[in-house]
C-alpha positions, 0 to 999 in steps of 0.5 A: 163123575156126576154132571155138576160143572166145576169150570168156575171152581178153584184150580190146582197149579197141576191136576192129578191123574187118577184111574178107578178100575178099568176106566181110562185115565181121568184128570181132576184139577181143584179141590170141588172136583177131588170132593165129587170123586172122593164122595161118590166113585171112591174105591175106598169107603173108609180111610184114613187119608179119604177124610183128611183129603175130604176136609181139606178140599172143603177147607180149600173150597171155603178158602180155610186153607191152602189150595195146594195142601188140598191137592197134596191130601188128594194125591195121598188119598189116590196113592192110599186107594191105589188110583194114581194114574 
C-alpha cells in the first residue's frame, strides 16, 4: 500500500481481511483505505463489483452514502477478485 495515512478517515463498524498473492493478510478498515487497494494493488483490472465498490467508497468518503454499504461493495469486490482473507 502507498504511505498516505488514513488515521483520520472514516472507519468501518469491522475491517476486512484481504489477501493478494502471497502477502500476509492485510486489514482495510474505511472506505479511504478500500480506494487506495482497489486503484493501486487490485488483482483485478476490470470488474464489475471493482467499480461499484470504487463509487461507493467515494460516495461514503463524501458522505453520499452509507459507510457500511461502502464496506459491503468492498467485501463483494474482494470475493469477485478472490482476495478475501
Amino acid at each position: 500500500m502507498n504511505t498516505i495515512s488514513h488515521a483520520t478517515e472514516p472507519r468501518w463498524a469491522a475491517p476486512v481481511a484481504i489477501q493478494i498473492g502471497t502477502r500476509p493478510s492485510e486489514h482495510i478498515h474505511g472506505p479511504a483505505e478500500a480506494v487506495d487497494y482497489l486503484e493501486h494493488r487490485w488483482p483485478l483490472q476490470h470488474s464489475m463489483h471493482l467499480e461499484a465498490a470504487k463509487r461507493r467508497c467515494v460516495e461514503a468518503m463524501n458522505h453520499l452514502a452509507h459507510l457500511e454499504a461502502s464496506r459491503d461493495a468492498f467485501v463483494a469486490a474482494a470475493a469477485e477478485a478472490k482476495v478475501l482473507a
